[in-house]
mmCIF entry with sequence, helices, sheets and N, C-alpha, C, O atoms, coordinates in Angstrom:
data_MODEL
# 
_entry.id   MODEL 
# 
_entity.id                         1 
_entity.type                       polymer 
_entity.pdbx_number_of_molecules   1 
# 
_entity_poly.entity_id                      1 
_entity_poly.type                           'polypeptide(L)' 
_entity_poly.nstd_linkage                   no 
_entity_poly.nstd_monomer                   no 
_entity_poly.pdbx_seq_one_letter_code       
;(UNK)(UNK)(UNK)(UNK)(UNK)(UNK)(UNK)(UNK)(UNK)(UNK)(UNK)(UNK)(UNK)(UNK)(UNK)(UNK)
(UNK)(UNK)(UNK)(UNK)(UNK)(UNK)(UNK)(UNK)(UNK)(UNK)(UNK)(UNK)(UNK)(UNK)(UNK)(UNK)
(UNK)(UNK)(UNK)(UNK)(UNK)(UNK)
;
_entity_poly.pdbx_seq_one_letter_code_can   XXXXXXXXXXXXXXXXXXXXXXXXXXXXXXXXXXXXXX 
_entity_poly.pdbx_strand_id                 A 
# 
loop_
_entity_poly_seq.entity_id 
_entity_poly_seq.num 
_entity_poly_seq.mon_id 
_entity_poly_seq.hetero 
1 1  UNK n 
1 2  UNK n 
1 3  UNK n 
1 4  UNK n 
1 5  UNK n 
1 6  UNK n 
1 7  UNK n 
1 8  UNK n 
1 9  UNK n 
1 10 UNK n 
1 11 UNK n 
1 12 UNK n 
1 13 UNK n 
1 14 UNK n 
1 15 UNK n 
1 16 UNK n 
1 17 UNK n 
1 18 UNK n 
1 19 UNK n 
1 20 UNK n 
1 21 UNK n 
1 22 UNK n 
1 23 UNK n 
1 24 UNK n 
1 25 UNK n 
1 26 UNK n 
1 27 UNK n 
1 28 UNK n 
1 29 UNK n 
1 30 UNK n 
1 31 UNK n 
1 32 UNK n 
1 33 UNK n 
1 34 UNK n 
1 35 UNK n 
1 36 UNK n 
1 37 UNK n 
1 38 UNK n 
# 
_struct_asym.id          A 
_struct_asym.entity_id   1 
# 
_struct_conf.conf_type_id            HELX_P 
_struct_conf.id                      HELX_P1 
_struct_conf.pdbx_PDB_helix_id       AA1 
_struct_conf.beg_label_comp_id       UNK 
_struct_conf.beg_label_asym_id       A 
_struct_conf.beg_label_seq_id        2 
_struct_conf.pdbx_beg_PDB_ins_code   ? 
_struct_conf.end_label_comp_id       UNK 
_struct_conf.end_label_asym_id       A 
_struct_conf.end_label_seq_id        30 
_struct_conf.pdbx_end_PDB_ins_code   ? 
_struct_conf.beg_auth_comp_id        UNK 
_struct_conf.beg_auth_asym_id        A 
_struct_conf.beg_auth_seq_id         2 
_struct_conf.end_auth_comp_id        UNK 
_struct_conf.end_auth_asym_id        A 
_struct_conf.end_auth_seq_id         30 
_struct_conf.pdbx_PDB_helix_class    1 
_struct_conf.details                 ? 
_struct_conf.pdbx_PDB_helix_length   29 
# 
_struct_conf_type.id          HELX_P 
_struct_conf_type.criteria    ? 
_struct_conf_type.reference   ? 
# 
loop_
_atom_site.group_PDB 
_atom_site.id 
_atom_site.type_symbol 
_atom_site.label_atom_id 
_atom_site.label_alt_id 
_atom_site.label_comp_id 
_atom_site.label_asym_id 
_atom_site.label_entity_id 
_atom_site.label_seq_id 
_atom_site.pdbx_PDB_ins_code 
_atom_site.Cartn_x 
_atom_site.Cartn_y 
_atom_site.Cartn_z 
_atom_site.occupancy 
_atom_site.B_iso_or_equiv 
_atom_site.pdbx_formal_charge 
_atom_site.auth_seq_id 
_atom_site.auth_comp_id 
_atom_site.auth_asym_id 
_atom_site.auth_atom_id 
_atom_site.pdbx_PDB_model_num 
ATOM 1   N N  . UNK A 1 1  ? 1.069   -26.965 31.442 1.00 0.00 ? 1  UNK A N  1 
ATOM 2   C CA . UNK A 1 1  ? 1.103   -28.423 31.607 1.00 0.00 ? 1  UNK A CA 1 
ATOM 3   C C  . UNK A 1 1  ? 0.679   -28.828 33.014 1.00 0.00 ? 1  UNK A C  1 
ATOM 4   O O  . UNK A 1 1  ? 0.596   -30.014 33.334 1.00 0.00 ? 1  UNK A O  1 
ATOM 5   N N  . UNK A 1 2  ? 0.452   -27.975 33.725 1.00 0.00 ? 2  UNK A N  1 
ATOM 6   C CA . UNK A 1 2  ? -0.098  -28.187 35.031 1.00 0.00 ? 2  UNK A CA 1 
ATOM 7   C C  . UNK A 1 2  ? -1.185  -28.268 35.515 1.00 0.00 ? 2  UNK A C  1 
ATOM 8   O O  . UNK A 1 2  ? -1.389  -28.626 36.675 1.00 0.00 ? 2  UNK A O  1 
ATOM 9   N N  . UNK A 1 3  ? -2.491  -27.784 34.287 1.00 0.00 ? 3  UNK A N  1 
ATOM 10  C CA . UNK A 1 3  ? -3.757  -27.683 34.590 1.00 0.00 ? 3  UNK A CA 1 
ATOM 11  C C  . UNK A 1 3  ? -4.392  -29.239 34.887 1.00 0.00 ? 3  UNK A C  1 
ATOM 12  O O  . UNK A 1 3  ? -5.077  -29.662 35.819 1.00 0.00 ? 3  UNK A O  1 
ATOM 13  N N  . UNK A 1 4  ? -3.750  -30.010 33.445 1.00 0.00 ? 4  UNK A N  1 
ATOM 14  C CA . UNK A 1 4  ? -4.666  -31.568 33.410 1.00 0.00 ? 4  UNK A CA 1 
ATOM 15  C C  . UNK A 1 4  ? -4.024  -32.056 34.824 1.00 0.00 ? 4  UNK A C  1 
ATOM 16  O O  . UNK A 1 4  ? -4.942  -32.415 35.561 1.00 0.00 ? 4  UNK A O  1 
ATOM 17  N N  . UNK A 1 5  ? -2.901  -32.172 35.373 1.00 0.00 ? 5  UNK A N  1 
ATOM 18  C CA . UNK A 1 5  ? -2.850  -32.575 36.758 1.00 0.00 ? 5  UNK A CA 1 
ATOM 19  C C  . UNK A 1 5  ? -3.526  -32.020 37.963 1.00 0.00 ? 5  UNK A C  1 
ATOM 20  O O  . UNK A 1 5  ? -3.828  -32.943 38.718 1.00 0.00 ? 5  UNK A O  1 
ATOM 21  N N  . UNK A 1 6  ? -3.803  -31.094 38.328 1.00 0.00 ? 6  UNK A N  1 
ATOM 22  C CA . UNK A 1 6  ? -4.341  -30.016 39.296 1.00 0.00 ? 6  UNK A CA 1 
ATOM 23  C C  . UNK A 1 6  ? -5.958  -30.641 38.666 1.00 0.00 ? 6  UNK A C  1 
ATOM 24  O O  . UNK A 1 6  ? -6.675  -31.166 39.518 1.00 0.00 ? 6  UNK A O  1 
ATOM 25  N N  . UNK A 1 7  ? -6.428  -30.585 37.394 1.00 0.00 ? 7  UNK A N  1 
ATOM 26  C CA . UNK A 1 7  ? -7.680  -31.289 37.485 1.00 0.00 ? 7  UNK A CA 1 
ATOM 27  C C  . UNK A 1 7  ? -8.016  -32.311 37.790 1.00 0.00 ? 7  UNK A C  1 
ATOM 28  O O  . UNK A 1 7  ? -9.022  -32.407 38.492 1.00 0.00 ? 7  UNK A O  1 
ATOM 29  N N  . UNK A 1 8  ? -7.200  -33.638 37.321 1.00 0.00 ? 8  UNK A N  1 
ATOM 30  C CA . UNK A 1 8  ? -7.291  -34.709 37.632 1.00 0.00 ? 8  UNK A CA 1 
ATOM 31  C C  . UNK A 1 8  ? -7.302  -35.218 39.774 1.00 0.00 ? 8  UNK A C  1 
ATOM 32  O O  . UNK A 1 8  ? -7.864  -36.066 40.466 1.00 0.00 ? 8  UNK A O  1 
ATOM 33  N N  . UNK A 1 9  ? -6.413  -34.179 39.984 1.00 0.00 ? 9  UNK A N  1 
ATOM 34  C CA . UNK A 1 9  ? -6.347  -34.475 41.753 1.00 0.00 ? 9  UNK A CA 1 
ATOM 35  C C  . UNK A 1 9  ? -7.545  -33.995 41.825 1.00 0.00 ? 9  UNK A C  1 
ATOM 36  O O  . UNK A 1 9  ? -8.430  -34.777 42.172 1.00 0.00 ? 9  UNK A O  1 
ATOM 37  N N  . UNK A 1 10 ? -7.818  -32.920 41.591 1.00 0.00 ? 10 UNK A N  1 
ATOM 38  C CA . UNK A 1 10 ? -9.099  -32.170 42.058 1.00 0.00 ? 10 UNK A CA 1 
ATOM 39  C C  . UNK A 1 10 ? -10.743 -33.177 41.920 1.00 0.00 ? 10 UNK A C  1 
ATOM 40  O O  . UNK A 1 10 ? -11.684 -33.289 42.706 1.00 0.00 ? 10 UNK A O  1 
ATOM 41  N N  . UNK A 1 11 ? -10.528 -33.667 40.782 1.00 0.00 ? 11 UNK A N  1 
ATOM 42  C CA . UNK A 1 11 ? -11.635 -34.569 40.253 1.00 0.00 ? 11 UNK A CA 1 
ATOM 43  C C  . UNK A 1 11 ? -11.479 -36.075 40.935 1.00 0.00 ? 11 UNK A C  1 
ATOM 44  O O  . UNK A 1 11 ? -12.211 -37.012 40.617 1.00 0.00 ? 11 UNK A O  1 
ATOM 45  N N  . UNK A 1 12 ? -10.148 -36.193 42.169 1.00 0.00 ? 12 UNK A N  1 
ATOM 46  C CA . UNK A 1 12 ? -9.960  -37.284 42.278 1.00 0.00 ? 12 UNK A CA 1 
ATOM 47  C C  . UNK A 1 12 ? -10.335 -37.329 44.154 1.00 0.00 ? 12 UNK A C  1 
ATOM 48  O O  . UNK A 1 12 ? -10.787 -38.219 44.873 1.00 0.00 ? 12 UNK A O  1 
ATOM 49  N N  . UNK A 1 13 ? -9.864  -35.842 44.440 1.00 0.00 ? 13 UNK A N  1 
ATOM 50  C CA . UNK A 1 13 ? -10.294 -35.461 46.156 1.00 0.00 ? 13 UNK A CA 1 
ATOM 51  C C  . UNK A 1 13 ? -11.438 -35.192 46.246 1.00 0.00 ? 13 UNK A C  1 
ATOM 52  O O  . UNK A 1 13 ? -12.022 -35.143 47.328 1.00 0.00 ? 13 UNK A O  1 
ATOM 53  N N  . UNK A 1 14 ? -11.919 -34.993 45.255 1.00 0.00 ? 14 UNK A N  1 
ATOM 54  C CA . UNK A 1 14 ? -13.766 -34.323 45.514 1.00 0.00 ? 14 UNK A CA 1 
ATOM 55  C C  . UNK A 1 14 ? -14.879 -35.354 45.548 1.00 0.00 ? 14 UNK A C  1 
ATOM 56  O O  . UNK A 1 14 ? -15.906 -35.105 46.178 1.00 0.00 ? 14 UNK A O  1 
ATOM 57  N N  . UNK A 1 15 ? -14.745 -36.339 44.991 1.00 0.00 ? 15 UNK A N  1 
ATOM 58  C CA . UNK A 1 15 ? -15.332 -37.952 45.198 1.00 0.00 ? 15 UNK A CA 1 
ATOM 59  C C  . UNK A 1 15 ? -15.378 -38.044 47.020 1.00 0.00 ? 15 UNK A C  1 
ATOM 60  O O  . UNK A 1 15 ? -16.297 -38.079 47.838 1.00 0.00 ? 15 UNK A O  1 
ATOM 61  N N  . UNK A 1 16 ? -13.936 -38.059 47.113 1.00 0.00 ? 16 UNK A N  1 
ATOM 62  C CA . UNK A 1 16 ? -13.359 -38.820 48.154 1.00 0.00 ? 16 UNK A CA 1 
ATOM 63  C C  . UNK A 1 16 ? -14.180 -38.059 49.658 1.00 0.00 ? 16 UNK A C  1 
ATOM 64  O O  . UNK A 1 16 ? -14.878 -38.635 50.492 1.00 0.00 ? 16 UNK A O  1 
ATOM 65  N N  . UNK A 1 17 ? -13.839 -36.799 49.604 1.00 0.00 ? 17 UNK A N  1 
ATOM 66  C CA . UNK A 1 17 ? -13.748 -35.729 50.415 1.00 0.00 ? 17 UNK A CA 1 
ATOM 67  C C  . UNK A 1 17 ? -15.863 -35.735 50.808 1.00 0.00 ? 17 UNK A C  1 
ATOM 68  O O  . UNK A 1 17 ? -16.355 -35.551 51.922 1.00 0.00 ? 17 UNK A O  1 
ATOM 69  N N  . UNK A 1 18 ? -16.622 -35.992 49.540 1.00 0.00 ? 18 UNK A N  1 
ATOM 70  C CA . UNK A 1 18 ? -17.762 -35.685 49.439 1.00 0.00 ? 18 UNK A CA 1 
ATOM 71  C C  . UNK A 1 18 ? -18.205 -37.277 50.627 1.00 0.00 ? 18 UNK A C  1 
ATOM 72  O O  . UNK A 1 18 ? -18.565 -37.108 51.792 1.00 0.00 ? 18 UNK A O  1 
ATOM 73  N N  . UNK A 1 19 ? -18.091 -38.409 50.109 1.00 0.00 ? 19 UNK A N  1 
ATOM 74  C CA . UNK A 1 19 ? -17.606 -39.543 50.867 1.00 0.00 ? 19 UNK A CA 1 
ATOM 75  C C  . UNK A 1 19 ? -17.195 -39.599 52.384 1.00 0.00 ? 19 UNK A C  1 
ATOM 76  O O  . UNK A 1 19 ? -17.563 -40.448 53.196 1.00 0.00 ? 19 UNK A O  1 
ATOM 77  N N  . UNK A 1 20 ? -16.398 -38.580 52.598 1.00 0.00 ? 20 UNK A N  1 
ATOM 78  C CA . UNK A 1 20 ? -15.836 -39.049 53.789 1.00 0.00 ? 20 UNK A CA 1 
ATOM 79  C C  . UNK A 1 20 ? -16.731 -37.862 55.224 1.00 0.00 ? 20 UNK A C  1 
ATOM 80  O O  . UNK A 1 20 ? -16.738 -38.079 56.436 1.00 0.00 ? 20 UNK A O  1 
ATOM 81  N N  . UNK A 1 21 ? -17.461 -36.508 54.367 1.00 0.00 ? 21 UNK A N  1 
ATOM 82  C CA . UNK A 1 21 ? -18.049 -36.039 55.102 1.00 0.00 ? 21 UNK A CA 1 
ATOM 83  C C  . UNK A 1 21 ? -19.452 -36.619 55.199 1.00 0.00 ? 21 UNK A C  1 
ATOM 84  O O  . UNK A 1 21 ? -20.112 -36.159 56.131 1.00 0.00 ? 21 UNK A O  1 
ATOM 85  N N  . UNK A 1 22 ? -20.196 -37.752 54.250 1.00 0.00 ? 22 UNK A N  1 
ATOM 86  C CA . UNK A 1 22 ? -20.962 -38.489 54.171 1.00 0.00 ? 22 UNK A CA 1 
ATOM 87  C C  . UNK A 1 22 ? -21.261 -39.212 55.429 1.00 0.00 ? 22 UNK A C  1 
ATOM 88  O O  . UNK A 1 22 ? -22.154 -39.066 56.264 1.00 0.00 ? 22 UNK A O  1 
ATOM 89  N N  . UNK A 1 23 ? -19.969 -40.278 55.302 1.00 0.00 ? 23 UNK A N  1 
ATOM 90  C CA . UNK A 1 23 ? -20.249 -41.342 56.100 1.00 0.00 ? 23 UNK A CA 1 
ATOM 91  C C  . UNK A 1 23 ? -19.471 -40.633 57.415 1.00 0.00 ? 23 UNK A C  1 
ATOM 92  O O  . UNK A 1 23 ? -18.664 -41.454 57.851 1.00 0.00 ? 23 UNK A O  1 
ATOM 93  N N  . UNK A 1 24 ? -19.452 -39.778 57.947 1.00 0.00 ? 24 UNK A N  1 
ATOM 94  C CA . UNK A 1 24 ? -18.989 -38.939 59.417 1.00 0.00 ? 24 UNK A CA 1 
ATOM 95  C C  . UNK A 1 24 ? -20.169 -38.722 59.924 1.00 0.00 ? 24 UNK A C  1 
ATOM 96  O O  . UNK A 1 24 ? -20.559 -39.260 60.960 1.00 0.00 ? 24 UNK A O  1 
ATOM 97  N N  . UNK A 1 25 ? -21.167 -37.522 58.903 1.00 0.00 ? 25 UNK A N  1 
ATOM 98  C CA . UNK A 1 25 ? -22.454 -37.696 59.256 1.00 0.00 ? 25 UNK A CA 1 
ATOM 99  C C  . UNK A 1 25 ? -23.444 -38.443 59.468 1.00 0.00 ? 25 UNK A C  1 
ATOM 100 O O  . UNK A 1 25 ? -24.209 -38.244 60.411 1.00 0.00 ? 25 UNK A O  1 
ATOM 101 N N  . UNK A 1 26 ? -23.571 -39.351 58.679 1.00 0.00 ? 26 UNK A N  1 
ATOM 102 C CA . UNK A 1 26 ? -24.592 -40.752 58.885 1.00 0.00 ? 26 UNK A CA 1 
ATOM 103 C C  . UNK A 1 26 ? -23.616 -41.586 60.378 1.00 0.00 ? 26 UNK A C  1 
ATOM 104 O O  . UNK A 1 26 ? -24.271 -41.695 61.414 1.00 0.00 ? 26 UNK A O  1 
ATOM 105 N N  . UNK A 1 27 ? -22.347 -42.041 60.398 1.00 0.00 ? 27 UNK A N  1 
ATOM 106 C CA . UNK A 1 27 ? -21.841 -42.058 61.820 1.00 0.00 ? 27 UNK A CA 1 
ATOM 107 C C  . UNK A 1 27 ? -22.222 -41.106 62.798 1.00 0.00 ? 27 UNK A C  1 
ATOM 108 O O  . UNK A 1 27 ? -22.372 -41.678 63.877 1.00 0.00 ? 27 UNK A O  1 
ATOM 109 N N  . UNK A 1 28 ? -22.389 -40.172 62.850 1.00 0.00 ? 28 UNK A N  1 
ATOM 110 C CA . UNK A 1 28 ? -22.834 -38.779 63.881 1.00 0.00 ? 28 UNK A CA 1 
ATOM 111 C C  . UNK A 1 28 ? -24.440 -39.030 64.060 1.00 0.00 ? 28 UNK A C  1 
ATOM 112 O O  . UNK A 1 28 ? -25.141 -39.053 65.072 1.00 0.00 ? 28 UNK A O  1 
ATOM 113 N N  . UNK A 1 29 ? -24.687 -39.178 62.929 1.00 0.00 ? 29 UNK A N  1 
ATOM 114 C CA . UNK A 1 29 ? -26.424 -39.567 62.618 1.00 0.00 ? 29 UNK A CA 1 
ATOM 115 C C  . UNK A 1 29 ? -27.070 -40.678 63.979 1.00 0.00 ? 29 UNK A C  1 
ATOM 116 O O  . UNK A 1 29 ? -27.787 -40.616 64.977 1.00 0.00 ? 29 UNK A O  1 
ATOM 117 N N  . UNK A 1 30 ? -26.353 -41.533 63.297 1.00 0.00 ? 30 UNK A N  1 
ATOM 118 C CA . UNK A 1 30 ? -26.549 -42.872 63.661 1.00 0.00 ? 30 UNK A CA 1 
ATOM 119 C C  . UNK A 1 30 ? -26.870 -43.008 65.261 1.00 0.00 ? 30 UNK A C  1 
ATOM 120 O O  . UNK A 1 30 ? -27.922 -43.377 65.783 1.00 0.00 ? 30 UNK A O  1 
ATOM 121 N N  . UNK A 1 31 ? -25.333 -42.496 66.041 1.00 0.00 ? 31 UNK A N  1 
ATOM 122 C CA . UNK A 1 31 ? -24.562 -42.656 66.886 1.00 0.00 ? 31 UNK A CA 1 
ATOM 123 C C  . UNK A 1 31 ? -26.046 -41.722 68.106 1.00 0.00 ? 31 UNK A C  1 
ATOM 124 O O  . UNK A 1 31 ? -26.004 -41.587 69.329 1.00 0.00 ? 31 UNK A O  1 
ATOM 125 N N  . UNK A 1 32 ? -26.857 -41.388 67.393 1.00 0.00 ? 32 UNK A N  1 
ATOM 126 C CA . UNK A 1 32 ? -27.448 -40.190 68.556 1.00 0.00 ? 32 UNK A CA 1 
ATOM 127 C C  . UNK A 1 32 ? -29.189 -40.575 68.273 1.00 0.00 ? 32 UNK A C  1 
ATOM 128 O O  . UNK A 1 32 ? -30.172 -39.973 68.706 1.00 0.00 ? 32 UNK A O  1 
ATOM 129 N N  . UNK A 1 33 ? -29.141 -41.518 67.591 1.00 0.00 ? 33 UNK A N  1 
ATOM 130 C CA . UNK A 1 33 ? -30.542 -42.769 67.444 1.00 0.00 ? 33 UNK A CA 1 
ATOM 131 C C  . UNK A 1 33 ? -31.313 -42.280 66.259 1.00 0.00 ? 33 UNK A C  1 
ATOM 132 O O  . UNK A 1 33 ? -32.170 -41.420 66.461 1.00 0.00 ? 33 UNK A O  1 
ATOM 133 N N  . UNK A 1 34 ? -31.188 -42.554 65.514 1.00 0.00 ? 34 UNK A N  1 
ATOM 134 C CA . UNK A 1 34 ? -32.130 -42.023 64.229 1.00 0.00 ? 34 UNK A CA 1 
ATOM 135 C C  . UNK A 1 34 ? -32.830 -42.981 63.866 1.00 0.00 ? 34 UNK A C  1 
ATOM 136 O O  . UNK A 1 34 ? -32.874 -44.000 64.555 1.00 0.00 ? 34 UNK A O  1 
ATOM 137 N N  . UNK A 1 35 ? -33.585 -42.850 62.612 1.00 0.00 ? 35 UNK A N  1 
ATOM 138 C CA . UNK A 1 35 ? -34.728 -44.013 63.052 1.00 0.00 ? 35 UNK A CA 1 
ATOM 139 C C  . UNK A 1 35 ? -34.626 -45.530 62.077 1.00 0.00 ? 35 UNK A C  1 
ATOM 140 O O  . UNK A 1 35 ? -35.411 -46.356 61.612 1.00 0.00 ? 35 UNK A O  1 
ATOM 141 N N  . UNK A 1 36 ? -33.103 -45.282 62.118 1.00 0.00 ? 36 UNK A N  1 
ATOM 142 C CA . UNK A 1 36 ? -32.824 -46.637 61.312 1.00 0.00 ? 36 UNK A CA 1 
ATOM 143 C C  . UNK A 1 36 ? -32.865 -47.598 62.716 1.00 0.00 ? 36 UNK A C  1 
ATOM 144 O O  . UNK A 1 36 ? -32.840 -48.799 62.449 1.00 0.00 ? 36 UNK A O  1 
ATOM 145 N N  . UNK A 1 37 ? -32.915 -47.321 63.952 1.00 0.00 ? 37 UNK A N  1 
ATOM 146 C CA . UNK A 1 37 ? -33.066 -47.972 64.975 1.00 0.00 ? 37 UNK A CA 1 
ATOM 147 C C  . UNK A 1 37 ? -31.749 -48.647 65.265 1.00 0.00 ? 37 UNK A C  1 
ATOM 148 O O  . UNK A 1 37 ? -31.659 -49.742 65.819 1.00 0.00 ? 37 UNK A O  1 
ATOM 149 N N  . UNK A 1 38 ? -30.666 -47.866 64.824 1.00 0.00 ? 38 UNK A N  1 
ATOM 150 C CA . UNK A 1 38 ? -28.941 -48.568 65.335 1.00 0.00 ? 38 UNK A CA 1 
ATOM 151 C C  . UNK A 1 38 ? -29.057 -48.168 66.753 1.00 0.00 ? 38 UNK A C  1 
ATOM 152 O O  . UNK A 1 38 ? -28.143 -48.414 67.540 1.00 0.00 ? 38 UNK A O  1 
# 
């Protein structure tokens, strides 16, 4: 009875987690002049 929970978090941090190393990089990106011209 523990699997559908352990999947559901899993399917619920991996969105998040994919997201949050996203927008760190495009911040890191950004921050050092790329050619969106920020």
């Amino acid at each position: 009875m523990v699997e559908p929970l352990l999947c559901g978090i899993v399917l619920g941090l991996v969105p998040i987690t994919i997201l949050g190393l996203f927008v760190s990089a495009y911040n890191q990106y950004r921050r050092q002049g790329g050619v969106f011209g920020g």
